[in-house]
Every structure is written in C-alpha cells, then in structure tokens.
N, CA, C and O atoms as a MOPAC input file, in Angstrom:
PM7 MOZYME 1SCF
protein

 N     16.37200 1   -47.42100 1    26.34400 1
 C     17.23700 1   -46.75900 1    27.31800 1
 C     18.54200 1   -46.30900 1    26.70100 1
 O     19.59800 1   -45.96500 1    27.23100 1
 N     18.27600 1   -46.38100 1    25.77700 1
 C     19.96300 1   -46.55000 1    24.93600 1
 C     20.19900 1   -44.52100 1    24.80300 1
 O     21.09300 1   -43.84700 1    25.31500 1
 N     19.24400 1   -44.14300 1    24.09600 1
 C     18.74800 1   -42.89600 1    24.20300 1
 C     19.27300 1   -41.98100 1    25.47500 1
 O     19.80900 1   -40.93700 1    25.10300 1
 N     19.23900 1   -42.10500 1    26.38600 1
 C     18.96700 1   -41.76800 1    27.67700 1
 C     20.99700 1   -41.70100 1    27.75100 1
 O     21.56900 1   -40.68500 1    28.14700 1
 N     21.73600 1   -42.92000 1    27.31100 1
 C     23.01100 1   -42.79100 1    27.12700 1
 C     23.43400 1   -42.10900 1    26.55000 1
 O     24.54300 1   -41.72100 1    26.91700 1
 N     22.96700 1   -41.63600 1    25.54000 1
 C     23.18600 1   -40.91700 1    24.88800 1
 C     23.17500 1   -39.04800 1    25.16500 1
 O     23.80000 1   -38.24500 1    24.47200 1
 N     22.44600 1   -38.76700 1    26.14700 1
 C     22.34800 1   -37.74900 1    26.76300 1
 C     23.34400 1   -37.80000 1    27.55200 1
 O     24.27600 1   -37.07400 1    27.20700 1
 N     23.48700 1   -38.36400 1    28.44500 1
 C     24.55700 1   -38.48300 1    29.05800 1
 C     25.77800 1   -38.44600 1    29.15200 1
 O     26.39900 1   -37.94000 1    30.08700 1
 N     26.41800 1   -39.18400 1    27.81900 1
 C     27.58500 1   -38.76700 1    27.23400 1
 C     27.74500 1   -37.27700 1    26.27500 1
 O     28.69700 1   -36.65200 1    25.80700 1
 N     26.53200 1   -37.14800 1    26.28200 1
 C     26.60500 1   -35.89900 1    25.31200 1
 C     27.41000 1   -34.60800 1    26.36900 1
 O     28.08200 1   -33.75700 1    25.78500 1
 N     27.27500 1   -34.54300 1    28.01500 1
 C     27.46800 1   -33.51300 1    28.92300 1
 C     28.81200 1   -33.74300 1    29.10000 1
 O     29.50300 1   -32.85800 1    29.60500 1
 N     29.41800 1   -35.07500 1    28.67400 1
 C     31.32500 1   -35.29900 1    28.18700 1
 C     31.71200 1   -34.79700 1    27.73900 1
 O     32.14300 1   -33.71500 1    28.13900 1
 N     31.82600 1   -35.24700 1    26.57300 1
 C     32.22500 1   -34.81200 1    25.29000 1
 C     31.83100 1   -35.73000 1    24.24300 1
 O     31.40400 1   -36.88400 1    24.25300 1
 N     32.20600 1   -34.54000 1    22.96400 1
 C     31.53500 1   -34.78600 1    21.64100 1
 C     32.10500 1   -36.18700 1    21.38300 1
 O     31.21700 1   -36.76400 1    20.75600 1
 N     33.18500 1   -37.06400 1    21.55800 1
 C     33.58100 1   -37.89800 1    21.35700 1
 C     33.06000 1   -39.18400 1    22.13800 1
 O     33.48300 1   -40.33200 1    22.00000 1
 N     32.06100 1   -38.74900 1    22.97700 1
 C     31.34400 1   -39.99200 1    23.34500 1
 C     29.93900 1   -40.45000 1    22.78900 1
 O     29.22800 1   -41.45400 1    22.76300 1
 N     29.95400 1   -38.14300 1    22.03200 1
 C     28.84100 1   -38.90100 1    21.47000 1
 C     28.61300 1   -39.90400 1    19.82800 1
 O     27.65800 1   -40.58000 1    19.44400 1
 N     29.67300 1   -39.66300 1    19.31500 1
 C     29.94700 1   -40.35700 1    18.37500 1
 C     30.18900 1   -41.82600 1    18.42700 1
 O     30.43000 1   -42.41600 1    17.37400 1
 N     30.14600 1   -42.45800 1    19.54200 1
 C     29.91800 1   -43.93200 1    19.90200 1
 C     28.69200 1   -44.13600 1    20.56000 1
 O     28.50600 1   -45.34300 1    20.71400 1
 N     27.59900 1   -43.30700 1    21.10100 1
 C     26.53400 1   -43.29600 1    21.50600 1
 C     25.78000 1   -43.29900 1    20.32000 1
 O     24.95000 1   -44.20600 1    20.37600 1
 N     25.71100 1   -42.57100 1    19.11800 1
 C     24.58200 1   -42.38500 1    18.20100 1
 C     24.41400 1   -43.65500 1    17.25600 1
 O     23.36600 1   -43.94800 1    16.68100 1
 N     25.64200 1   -44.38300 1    17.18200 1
 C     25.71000 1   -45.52400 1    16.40400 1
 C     24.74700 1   -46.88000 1    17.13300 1
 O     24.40500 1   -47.96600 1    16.66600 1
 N     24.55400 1   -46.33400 1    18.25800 1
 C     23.90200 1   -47.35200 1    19.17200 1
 C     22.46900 1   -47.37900 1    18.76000 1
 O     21.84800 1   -48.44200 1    18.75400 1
 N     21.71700 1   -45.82400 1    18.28700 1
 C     21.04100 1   -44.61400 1    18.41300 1
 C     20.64100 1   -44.50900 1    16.70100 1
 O     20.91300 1   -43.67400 1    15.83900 1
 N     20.21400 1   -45.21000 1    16.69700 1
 C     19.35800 1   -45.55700 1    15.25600 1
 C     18.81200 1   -43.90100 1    14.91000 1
 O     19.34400 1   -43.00700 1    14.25300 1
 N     17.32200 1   -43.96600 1    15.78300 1
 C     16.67500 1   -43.13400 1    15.74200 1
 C     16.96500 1   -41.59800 1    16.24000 1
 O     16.34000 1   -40.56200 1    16.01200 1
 N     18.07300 1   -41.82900 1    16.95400 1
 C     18.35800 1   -40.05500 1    17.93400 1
 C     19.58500 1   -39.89600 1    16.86300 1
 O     20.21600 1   -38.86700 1    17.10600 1
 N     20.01600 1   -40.50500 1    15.92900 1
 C     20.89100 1   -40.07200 1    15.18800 1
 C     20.98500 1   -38.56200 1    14.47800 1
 O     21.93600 1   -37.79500 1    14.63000 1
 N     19.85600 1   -38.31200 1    13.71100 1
 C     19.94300 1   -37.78900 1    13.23100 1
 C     19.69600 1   -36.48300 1    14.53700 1
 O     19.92100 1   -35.33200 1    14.16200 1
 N     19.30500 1   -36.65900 1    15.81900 1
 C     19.11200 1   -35.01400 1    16.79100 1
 C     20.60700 1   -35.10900 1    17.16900 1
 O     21.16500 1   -34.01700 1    17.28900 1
 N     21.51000 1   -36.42900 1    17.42100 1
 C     22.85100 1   -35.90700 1    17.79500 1
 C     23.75300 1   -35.32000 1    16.82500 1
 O     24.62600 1   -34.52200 1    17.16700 1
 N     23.59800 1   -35.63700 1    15.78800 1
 C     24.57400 1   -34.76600 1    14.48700 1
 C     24.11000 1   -33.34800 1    14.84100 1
 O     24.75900 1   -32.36500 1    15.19700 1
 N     23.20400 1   -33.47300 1    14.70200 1
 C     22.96700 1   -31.17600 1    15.39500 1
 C     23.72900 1   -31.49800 1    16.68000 1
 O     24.91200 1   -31.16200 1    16.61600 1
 N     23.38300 1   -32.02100 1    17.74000 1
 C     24.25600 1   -31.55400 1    19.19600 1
 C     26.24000 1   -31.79700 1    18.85900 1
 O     27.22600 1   -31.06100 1    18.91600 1
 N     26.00200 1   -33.11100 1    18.54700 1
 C     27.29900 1   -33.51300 1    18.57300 1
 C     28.29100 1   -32.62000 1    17.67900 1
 O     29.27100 1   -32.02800 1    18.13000 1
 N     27.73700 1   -32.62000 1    15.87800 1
 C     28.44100 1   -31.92600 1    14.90200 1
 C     27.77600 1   -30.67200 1    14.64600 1
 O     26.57700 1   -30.39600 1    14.68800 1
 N     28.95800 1   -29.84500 1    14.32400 1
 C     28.37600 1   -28.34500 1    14.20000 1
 C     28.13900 1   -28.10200 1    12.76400 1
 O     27.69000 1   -27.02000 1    12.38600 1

C-alpha cells in the first residue's frame, strides 16, 4: 500500500514525493521520471 502513497502525494507536490519514494523501494525508479525532470 505504500505505493498507492505514493501516488497520492505525487498530485501535491514534488516534495512529497521525495519522502514517498524512499519508502518505495520498487516505484523508485517510475517516481524519478514523475517526480525529477
């Protein structure tokens, strides 16, 4: 479910998602494309 947080903060901002992906083993590497440009 951690994942799923991670979406979620992503519709914030980029700065939540950078404490979400660390959670986020595996979605790490799809939030560096969303999060970092």
């Amino acid at each position: 479910g951690k994942y799923t947080q991670v979406i979620t903060y992503r519709g914030h901002s980029n700065e939540r998602i950078d404490i979400s992906f660390k959670y986020s083993a595996a979605f790490t590497k799809t939030i560096s494309i969303r999060g970092r440009p």
